[in-house]
Each structure stands twice: as C-alpha cells, then as structure tokens.
C-alpha positions as CSV (number, residue, x, y, z in Angstrom):
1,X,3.0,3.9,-37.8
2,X,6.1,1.6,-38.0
3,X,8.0,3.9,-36.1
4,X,5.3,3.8,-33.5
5,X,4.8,0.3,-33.0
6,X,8.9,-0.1,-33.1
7,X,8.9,2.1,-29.8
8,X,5.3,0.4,-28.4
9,X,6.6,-2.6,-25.3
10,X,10.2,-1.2,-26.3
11,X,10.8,2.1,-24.9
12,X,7.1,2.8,-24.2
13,X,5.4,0.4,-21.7
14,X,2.7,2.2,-19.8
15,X,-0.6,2.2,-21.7
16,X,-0.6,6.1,-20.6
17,X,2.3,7.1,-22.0
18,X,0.9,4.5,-25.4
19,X,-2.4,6.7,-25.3
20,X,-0.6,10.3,-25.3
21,X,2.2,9.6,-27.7
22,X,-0.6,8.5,-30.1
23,X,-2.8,11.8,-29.6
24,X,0.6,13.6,-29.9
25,X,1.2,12.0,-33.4
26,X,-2.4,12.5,-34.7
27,X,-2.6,16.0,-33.5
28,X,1.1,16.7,-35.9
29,X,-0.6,15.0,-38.7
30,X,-3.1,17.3,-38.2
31,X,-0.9,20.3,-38.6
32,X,1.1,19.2,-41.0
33,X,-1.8,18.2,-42.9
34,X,-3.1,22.1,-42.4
35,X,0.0,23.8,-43.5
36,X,0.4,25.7,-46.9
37,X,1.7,24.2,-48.8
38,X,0.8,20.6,-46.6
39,X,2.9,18.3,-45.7
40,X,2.3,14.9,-47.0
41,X,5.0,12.5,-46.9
42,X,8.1,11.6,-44.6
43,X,10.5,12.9,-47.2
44,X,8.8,17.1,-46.6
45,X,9.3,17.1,-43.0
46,X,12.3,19.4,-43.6
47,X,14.1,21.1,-40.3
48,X,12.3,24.1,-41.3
49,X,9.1,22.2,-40.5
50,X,10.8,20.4,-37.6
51,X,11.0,24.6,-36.2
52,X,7.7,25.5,-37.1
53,X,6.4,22.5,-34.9
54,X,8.2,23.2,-31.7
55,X,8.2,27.4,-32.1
56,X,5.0,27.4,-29.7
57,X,7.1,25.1,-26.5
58,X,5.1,23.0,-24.7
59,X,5.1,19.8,-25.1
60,X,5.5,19.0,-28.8
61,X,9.6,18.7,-28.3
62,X,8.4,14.7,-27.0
63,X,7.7,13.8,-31.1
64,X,11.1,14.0,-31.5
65,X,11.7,10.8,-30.7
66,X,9.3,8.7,-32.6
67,X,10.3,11.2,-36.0
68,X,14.2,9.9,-35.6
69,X,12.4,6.3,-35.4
70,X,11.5,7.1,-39.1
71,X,13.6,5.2,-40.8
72,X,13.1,7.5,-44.4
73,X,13.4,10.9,-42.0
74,X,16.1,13.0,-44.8
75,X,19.4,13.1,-43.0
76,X,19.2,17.0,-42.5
77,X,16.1,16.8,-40.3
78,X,17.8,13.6,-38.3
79,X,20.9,15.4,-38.0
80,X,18.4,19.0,-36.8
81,X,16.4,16.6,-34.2
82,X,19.8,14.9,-32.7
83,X,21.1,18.5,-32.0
84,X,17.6,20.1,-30.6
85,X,18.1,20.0,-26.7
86,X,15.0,21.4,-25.6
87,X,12.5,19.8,-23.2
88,X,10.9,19.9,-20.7
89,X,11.3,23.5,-18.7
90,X,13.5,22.2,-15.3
91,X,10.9,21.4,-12.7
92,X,10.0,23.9,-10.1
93,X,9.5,23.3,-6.4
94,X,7.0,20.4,-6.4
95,X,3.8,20.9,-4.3
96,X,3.6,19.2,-1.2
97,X,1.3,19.1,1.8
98,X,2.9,19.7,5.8
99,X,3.8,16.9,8.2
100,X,0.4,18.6,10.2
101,X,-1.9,17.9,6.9
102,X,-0.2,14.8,6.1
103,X,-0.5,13.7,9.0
104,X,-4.6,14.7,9.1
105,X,-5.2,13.5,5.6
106,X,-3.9,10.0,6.2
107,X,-5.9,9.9,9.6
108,X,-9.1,10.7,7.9
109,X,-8.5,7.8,4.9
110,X,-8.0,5.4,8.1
111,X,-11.0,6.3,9.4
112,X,-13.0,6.0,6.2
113,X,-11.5,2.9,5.5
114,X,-12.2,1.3,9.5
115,X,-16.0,2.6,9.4
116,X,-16.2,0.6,5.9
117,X,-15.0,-2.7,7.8
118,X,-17.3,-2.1,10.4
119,X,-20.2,-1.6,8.2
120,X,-19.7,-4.8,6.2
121,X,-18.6,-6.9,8.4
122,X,-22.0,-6.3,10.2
123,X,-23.7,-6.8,7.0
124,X,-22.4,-9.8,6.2
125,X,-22.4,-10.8,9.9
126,X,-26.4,-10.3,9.8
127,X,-26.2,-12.8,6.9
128,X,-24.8,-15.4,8.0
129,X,-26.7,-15.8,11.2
130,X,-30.3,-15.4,8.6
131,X,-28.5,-18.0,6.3
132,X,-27.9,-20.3,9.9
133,X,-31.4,-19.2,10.5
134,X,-30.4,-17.3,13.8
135,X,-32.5,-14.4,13.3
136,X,-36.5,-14.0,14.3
137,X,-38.9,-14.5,11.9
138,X,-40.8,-11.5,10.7
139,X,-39.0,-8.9,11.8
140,X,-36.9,-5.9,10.8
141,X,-34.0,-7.6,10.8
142,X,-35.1,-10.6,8.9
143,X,-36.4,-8.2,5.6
144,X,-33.1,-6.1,5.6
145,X,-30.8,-10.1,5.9
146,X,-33.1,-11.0,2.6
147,X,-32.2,-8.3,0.7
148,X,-28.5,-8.6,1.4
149,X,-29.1,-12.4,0.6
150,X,-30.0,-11.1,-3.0
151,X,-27.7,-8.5,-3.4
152,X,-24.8,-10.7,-2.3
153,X,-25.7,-13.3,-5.0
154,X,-26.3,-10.9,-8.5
155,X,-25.1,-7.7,-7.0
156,X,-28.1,-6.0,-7.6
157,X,-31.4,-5.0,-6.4
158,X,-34.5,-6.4,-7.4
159,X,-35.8,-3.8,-9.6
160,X,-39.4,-3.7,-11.8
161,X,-39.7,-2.1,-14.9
162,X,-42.7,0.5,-14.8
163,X,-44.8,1.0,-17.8
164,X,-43.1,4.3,-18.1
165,X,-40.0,3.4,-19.0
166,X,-38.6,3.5,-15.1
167,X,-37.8,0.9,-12.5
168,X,-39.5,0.9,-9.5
169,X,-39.2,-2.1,-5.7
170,X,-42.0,-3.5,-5.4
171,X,-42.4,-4.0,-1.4
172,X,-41.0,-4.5,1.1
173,X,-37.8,-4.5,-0.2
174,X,-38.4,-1.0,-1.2
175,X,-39.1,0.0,2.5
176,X,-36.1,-1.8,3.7
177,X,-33.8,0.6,1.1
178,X,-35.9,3.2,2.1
179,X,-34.7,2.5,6.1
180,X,-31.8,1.7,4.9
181,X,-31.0,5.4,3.2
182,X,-31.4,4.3,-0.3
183,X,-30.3,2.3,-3.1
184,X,-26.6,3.1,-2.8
185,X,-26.7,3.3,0.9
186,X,-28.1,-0.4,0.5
187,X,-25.6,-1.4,-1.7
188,X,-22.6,-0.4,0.2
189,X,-24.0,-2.2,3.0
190,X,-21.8,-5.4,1.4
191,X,-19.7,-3.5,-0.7
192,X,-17.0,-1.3,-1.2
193,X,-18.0,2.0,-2.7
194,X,-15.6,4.4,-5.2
195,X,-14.6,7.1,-2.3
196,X,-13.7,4.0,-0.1
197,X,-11.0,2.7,-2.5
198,X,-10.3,6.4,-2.8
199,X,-9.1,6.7,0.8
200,X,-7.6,3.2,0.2
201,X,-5.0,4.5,-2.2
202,X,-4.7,7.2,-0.4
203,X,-2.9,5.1,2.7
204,X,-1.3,3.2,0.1
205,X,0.5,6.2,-1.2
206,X,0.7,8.0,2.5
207,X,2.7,4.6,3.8
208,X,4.6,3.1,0.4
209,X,4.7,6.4,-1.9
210,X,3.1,4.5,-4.9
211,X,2.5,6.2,-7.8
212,X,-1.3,5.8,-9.1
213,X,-0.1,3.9,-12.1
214,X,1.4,1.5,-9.6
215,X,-1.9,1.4,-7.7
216,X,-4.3,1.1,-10.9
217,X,-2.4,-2.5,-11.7
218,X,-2.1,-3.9,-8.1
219,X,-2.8,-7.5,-7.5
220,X,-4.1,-8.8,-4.2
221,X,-1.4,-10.6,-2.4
222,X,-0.4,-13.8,-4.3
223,X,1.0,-15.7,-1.1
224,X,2.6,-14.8,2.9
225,X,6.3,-15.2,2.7
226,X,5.6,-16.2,6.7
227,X,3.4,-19.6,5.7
228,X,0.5,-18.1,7.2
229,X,-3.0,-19.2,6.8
230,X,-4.8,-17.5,3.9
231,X,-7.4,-16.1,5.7
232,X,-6.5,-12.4,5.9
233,X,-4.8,-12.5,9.4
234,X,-1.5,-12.8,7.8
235,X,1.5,-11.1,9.2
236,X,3.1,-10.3,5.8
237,X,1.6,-9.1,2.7
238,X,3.8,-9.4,-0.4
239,X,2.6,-7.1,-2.8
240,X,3.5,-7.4,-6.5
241,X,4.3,-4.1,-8.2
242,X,5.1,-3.0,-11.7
243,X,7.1,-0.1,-13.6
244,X,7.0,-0.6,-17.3
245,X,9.5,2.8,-17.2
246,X,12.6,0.7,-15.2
247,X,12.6,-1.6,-18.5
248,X,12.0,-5.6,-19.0
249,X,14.6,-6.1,-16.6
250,X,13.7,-4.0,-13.7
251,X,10.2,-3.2,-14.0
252,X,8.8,-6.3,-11.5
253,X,9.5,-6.1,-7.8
254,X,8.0,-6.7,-4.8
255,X,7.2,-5.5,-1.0
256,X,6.5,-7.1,2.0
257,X,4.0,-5.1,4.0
258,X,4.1,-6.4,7.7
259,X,0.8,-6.2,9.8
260,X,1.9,-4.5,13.0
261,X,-1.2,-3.3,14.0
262,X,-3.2,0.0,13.7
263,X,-0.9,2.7,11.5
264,X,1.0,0.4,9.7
265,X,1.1,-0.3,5.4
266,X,0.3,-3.9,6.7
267,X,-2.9,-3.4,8.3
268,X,-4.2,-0.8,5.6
269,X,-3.2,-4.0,2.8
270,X,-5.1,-6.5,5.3
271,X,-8.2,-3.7,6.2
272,X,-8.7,-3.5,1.9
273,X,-8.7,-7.4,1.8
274,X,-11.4,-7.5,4.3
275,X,-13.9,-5.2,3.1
276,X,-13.6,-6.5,-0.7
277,X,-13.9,-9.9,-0.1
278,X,-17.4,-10.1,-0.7
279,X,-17.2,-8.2,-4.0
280,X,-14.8,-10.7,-4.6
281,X,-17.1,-13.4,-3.9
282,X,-19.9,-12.2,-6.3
283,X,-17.6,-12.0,-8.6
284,X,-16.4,-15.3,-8.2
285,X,-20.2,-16.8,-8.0
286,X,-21.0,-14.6,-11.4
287,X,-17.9,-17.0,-12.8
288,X,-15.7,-13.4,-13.2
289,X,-13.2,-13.3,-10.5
290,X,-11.1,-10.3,-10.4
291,X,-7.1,-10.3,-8.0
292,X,-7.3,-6.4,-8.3
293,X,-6.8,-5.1,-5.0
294,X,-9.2,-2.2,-5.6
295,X,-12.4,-2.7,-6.9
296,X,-15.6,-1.1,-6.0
297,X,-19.0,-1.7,-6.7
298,X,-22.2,0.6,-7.8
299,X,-25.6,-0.2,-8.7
300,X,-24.2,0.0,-12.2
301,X,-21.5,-2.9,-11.4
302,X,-18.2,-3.2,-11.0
303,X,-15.8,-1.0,-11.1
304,X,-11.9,-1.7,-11.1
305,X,-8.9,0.7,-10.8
306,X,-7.7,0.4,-14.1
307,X,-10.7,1.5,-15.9
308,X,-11.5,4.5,-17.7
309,X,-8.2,5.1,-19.6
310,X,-6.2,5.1,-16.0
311,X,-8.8,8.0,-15.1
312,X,-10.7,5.7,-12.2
313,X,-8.1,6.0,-9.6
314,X,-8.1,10.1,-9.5
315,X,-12.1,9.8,-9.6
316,X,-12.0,7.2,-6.6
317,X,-9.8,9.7,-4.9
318,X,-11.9,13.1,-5.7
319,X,-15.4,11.4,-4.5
320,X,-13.4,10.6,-1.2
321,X,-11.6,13.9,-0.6
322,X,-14.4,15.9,-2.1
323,X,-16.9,14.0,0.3
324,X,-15.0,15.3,3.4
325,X,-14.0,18.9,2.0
326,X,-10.4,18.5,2.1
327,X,-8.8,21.2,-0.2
328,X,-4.9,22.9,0.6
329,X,-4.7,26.5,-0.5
330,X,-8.1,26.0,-2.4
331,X,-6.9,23.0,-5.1
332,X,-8.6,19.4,-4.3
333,X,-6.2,16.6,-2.8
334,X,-3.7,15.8,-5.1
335,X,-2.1,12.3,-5.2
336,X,1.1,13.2,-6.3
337,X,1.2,16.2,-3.5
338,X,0.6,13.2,-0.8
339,X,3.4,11.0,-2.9
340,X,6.0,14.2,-2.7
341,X,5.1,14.5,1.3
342,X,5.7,11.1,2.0
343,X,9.1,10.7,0.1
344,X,10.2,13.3,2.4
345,X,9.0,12.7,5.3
346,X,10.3,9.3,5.5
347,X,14.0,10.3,4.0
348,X,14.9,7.4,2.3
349,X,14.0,5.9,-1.4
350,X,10.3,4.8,-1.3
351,X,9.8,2.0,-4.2
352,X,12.7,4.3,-6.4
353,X,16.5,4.8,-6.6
354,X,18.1,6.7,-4.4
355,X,19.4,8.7,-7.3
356,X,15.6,9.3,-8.1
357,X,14.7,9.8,-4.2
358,X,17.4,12.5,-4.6
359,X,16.5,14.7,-7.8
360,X,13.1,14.0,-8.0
361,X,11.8,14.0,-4.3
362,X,13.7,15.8,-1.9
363,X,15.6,18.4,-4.2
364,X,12.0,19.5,-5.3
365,X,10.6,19.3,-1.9
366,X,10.2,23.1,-0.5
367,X,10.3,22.0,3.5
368,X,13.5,20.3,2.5
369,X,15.0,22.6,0.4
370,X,14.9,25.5,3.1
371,X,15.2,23.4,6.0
372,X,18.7,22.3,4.6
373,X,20.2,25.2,3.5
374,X,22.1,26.2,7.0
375,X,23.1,22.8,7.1
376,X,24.5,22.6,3.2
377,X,26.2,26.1,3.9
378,X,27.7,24.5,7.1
379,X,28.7,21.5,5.1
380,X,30.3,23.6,2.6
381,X,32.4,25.9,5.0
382,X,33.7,22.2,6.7
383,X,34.3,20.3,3.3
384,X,36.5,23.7,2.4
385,X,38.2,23.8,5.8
386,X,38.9,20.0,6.1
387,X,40.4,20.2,2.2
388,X,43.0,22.9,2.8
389,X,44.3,20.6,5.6
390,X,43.8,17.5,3.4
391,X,46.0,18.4,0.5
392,X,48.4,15.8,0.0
393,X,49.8,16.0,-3.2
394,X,53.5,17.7,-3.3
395,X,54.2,20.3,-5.6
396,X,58.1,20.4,-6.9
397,X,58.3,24.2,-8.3
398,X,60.5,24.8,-11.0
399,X,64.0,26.1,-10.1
400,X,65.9,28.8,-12.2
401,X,67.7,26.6,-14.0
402,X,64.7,24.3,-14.8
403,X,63.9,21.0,-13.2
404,X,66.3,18.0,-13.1
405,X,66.1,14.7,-11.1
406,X,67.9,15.9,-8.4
407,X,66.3,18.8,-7.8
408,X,63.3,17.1,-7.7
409,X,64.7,14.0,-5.0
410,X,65.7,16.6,-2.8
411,X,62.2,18.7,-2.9
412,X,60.4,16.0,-2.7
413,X,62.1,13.2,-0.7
414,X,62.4,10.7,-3.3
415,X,65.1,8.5,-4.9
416,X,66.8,10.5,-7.8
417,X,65.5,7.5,-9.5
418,X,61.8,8.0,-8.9
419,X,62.2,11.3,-9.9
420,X,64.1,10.8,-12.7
421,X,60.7,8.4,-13.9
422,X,58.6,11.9,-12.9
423,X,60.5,14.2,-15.1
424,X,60.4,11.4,-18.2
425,X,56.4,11.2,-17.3
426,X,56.6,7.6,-16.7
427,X,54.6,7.8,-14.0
428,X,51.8,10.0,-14.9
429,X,48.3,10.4,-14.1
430,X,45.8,12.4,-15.3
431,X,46.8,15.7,-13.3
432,X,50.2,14.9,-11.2
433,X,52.8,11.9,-11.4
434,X,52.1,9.3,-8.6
435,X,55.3,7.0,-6.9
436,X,53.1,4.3,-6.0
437,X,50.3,2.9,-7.7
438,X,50.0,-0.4,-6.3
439,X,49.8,1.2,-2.3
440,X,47.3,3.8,-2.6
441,X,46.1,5.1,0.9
442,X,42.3,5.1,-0.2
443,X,42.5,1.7,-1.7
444,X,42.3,-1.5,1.4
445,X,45.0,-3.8,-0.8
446,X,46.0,-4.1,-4.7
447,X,46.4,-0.8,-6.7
448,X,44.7,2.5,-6.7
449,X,41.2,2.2,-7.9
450,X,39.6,5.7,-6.9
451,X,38.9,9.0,-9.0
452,X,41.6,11.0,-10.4
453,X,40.5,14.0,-8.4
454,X,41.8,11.8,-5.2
455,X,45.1,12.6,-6.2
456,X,45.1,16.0,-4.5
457,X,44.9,14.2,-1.4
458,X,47.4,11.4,-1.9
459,X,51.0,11.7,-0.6
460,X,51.7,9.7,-3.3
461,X,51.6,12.0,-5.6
462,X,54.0,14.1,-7.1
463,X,53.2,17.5,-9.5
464,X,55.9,19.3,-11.2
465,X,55.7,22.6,-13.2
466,X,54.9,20.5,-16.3
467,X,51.5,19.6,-14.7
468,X,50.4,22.7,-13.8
469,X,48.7,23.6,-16.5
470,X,46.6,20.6,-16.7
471,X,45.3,21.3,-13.2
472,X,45.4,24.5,-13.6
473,X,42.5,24.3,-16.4
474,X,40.8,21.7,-14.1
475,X,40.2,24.8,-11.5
476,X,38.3,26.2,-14.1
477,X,36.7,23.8,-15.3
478,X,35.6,22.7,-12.1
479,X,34.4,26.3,-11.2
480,X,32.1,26.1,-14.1
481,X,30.5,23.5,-12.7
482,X,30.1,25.2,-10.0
483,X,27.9,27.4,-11.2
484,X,25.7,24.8,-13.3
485,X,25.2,22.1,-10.1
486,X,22.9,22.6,-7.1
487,X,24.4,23.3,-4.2
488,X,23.3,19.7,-2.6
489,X,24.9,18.0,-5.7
490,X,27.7,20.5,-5.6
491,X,28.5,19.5,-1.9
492,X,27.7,16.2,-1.9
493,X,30.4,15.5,-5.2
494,X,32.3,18.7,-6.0
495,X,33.1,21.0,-2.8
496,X,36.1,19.0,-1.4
497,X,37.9,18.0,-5.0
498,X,37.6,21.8,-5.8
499,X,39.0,23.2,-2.3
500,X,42.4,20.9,-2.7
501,X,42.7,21.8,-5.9
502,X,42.2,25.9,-5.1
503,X,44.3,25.3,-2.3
504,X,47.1,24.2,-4.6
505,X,46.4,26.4,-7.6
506,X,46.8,29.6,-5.3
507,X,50.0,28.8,-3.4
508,X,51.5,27.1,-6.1
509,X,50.7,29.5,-8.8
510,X,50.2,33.4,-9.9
511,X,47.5,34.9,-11.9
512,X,49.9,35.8,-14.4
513,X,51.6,32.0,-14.8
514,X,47.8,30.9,-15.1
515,X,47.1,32.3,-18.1
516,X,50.7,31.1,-19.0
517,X,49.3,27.7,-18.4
518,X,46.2,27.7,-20.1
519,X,47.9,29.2,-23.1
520,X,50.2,26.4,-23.3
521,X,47.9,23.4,-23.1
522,X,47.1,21.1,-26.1
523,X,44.3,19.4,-27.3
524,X,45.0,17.1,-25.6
525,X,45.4,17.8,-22.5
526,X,42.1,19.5,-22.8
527,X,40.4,16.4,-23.8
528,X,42.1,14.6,-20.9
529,X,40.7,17.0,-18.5
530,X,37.5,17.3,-20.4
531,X,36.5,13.4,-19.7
532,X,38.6,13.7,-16.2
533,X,35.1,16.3,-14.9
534,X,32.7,14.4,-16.7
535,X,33.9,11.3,-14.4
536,X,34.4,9.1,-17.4
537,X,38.1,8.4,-15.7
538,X,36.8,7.3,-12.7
539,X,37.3,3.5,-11.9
C-alpha cells in the first residue's frame, strides 16, 4: 500500500488509471494468496513467482512497476523485474472510420445537437412570454407553459404517490405529458438529454480530437480572450483542458475555439452552452451549480460526464449512436475510432506532440499507411540518389608505403601541416578528422553544432585508412537499424546518413578489408560508435 500511494498524483494522475492499477494489485494478492505454498509477505515474491505471474501475457507485465516501488522487494526479484522487457504486444493498425463516414457521423451529431436548440429554446421561449403573461388564458398553450414553469424550478414533475406503491399526475398535467409524448419527452422539453451530450462529444472529438477523459473533466469556458459579452454570442471560446499523463508541468493547457459559423469547433462549444443553460439554472436555483460543460438531465436528476467511474461519457455516446443505428462493419461507434479519423484527416498534432501525432496517429492509421507508401518508396529512391551526389567527406587511401603528411596534403589539398594534425588524430571526430571546426557549412556562424553523421557530407572533413574501420562498423550498425525502424521513421531520420555512408564504404573499401576493419576495432571504438546511432552525440 506504500508503494501505491508513493506512485498515486506522482506518476499516476488519472482516477482511471488509479481505479485499474488497484484492481490489478488486489487481483495479484489474490493469486499469490492462492498459490501452494501462498505467498504471504514482500520478502517470498521470489523471481520465480515474478515468472509464474506474467507466464499467461496480458496485461499483468504493468505490476511491475508498483513491485520495484517496494522498498523491501529482495534484490534478485528487483534486479529480474529491471531486466523483464515485455509489454504491451506493439499496436496493430488502429481502427478508423473513412473521410465518407466521418464525414456522415459528424453531420448527424450536428443535427442532433441543432434540433436540441431548437426544441428548448422554444420551450423556454413559451415561458417566458407565460411568465410576461403573453399567452391566452385557458388554453393549450397555457397548461403545457405551467408545467415547464415547474419543471424549470425543481427539475421534476409533479408526481403523487398511489396507495400502491406507484406514482401517478394527477390532471391536467398528466394530459399535457401525455400530448407532450411522455415524461421524458416532457422533460427534455428544457433539458438536455444523455444521447444529446452524446453527439456533443462526439463534434468535440470530430473537430478537436479530444480524448473522452479530456471531455469527462471539461469546464465551460471561464472567460473570451476577445472581451466579449458573456452572453453566449462570443467569438472565442477558451476551453481549459487537462492531461494528468504530460506531468505537473504539462498537463494544463488551453484552446481557443473561434465561432465561425455553422461547422466550426466554435459553434459546436457555443450550440452546448445554449441548450444547457437552463440545466444550469436549476442547478443554480437548487443552490448546486455545476461549470461541467456536459451535463444532462433525467427524471432521475442530474447527470454529469464524469460520473459512473468515467463510464458516463461512452453511455452518453451509445444512447446517441444506438438511437440512430449507426454501426461500421457491425461494432457500435467507437470514440477512439472517430479520435484516430480525425488525427488524420486533419494532418497535423490535435491537442498532442507531434512526436505522438506521429507514432500513435498516423503510423497506425490504415488510409495513411497505404496511401503513403508510393510516396515513402519515392522518397527513399530520392534521399539515396541525392546522397551519392551529396558525399563530401574525402577519403585519403592508404599508399604502399603507409600514410605520411605529405601524402596526405597532396591527396587531399591541404597544408602538410593540417595533415600532419590528421595523421597525429588531433583533429578527430567521431568517424573522420575535420580541418575546420569553427566554419561548418551546415552551421549559420560559430562552430559546428550538427550530428556526427553530417560529416559524410562536409568538405571539411577528412578520413584516412585509420578511420575506416570505425565507419566501417557504422554501416552495419546502421543497417541494423534498418531492419528494426519503420520505413517512415527510417526515411524521415536514417535513409540519407546511410546512403553517404554506403556510398563511401563501397568505393573506398573491399569486402575483404571490411572484415579487416571490424576485426581491428576496440572497445572503444565500439562504444564510440555505439552512442554515435543511438544519437547521444548529437548536439
């Protein structure tokens, strides 16, 4: 239990992830509880147990990191647990809707959402002429305006106990709901109902990408960056959001969702204001106001999007998607399907690092994936083309009677005293020796502040037979990587270092002197070359 509240508001934020990680821990109590012989204190959770626990996959692998938080864990099972490096299995292609039902699903949620306005602001409309006494006496009108008058100041219906044990209206309020399609047809005649704030998250997601945890703790809009009047007409909506995941530091930020008419995140943000405002005005009357910008209301009262264990914001979106049929390939709407679309379809990050817009999105994104495969092979085939004509770095070979500074001036162009420095290594880099380190062609002014792997490009840079085998183990290294990378990441960071670099290795070498080469490196030079690829040289 220590362990676990060490890691609680630390490293685990989101009352979610709070909730599993707990079940997780009971349910390995459990088991270890169950095995023969049990397992009954911190000091028998040998790595033998540690194996037992994780043989059936899954998810159990995610204990591992409250058990290393165990301060008394023996050192054999810390030491097993640091070296496990299982996990999660790498994410398939993530499921995604087309642009065709994207595009239908996020029309139907406007529509709900615009028929909702319509139908309260009549409502409340009707009110407020009865209240200003503007409507005939005795008429249709008049019975449904004081019903609303009721509902709009408790919230609910005026119902009698019967003398078995049910409620009954006593009339005419119970013709009016009768006319009125019943109790919760009478109800959402002021307010917003669950598959309403459905299709309002919904929008919110189809426009901004939000996740639903994002959505479940969203506050109406605290102010209008633009001064204007707070009377939902605004322009701008700034909209607090917040990831407990990005850390203390990073998990508040903000959005400013501009009002630009019908289609826009604005509108959808100013539509939700609207029809909730007279929930929010019971709720204000009852002495119990609520700044969630979803809420919805039920003859059984309010209901918030943060309720249920985080389970109200999928229910609010099944009633709605459920209430018009919409399915994809037989599986009900999903909100992270809609999230996936719209982080693709708008190609750029959506409330997330590009990094995460990347890996997580677009890489996993199907459409994307095969739409961009001519164009990464194309990229490819130009990044290798444009690198053999790119190679800069000059390669002195070694002579017969081995290298000396003259030889070296004269293959190379430079003073017998520059070379003289290149033979001594005085000027080394990682890979090459480079002649001037304070006028690099990829740096504007001051010294050379770029990768290592740049070198192959530079004319400043100088490789004799004594470098060779350094870069000659960074060909290999680098077509290992090859094989380990996608081929987006692989293009986008790899392809034109490792053209130069084959370029050089095969005019400059023989498959014979390779293995030469490799044979005669030394620790290190391996570990030079090691941290060189894992881009822990770079400035």
């Amino acid at each position: 239990m220590a362990a676990f509240g060490k890691l609680a508001g630390k490293e685990w934020n989101a009352a979610a992830t709070l909730q599993s990680r707990a079940k997780l821990m009971r349910h390995f109590l459990r088991w270890a509880a169950d095995r023969t012989p049990p397992v009954t204190g911190v000091g028998q959770l040998t790595p033998a147990v540690w194996n037992d626990w994780i043989l059936p996959g899954d998810y159990r692998w995610r204990l591992k990191r409250l058990l290393l938080a165990v301060e008394s864990l023996p050192p054999a099972t810390s030491a097993a647990l640091k070296l496990f490096r299982g996990g999660a299995p790498r994410p398939g292609p993530a499921r995604t809707y087309s642009e065709e039902e994207f595009s239908a699903i996020k029309a139907a949620a406007a529509r709900t959402l615009r028929i909702a306005q319509l139908r309260i602001e009549e409502n409340t409309g009707l009110l407020e002429r009865w209240r200003a006494g503007q409507i005939t006496p005795d008429c249709a009108e008049e019975q449904l305006a004081e019903v609303l008058d009721g509902l709009s100041r408790n919230g609910y219906l005026p119902w009698q106990p019967s003398a078995r044990g049910h409620r009954h209206l006593h009339e005419p309020v119970r013709t009016v709901v009768h006319r009125a399609g019943g109790a919760a047809a009478m109800t959402a005649r002021l307010f917003p109902t669950c598959a309403e704030m459905g299709a309002a998250a919904v929008l919110l997601i189809c426009h901004e990408g939000w996740n639903l945890s994002v959505l479940q703790k969203m506050r109406i809009p605290g102010h209008s960056p633009n001064a204007d009047a707070t009377d939902g007409a605004e322009v701008i909506h700034r909209i607090a959001t917040d990831k407990p995941r990005r850390g203390a530091r990073r998990r508040h930020a903000s959005n400013n969702l501009v009002d630009l008419g019908e289609g826009t995140a604005g509108r959808v943000v100013r539509r939700i204001l609207r029809i909730t405002q007279p929930l929010r005005n019971l709720l204000e009357s009852l002495g119990i106001p609520d700044d969630r910008l979803l809420l919805a209301w039920s003859q059984d009262g309010l209901i918030q999007a943060d309720n249920w264990d985080g389970q109200t914001l999928p229910y609010f979106i099944r009633a709605w998607a459920e209430g018009l049929d919409l399915t994809h390939d037989g599986r009900p709407l999903s909100a992270q399907a809609l999230r996936n679309t719209a982080q693709g379809i708008y190609g750029r990050p959506r409330n997330n690092t590009q990094r995460t817009h990347d890996d997580v999105y677009l890489m996993r994104n199907p459409d994307i994936r095969e739409a961009s495969a001519d164009v990464v092979a194309a990229g490819l085939h130009a990044a290798v083309d444009h690198a053999y004509a790119q190679v800069g770095m000059r390669v002195v070979a070694s002579s017969p009677d081995g290298e000396s500074a003259e030889a070296v001036a004269s293959a190379s162009g430079l003073t017998p005293a520059v070379a003289f420095d290149i033979l001594g290594g005085r000027l080394d880099t990682a890979v090459a020796a480079c002649t001037d380190f304070e006028h690099s062609p990829f740096t504007p002014s001051g010294p050379c502040a770029v990768s290592f792997l740049m070198c192959f490009a530079c004319p400043n840079a100088v490789a004799t037979s004594r470098h060779l085998p350094r870069i000659t183990y960074l060909h290999q290294g680098l077509a290992a990587i090859r094989t380990t990378v996608t081929p987006e990441i692989w293009a986008a960071d790899w392809a034109e270092h490792f053209a130069r670099v084959s370029a050089l290795v095969e005019d400059h070498t023989t498959e014979h002197s390779r293995r030469r080469f490799l044979a005669e490196l030394t620790d290190d030079d391996h570990a030079l070359i090691d941290r060189m690829m894992e881009r822990r040289l770079d400035p």
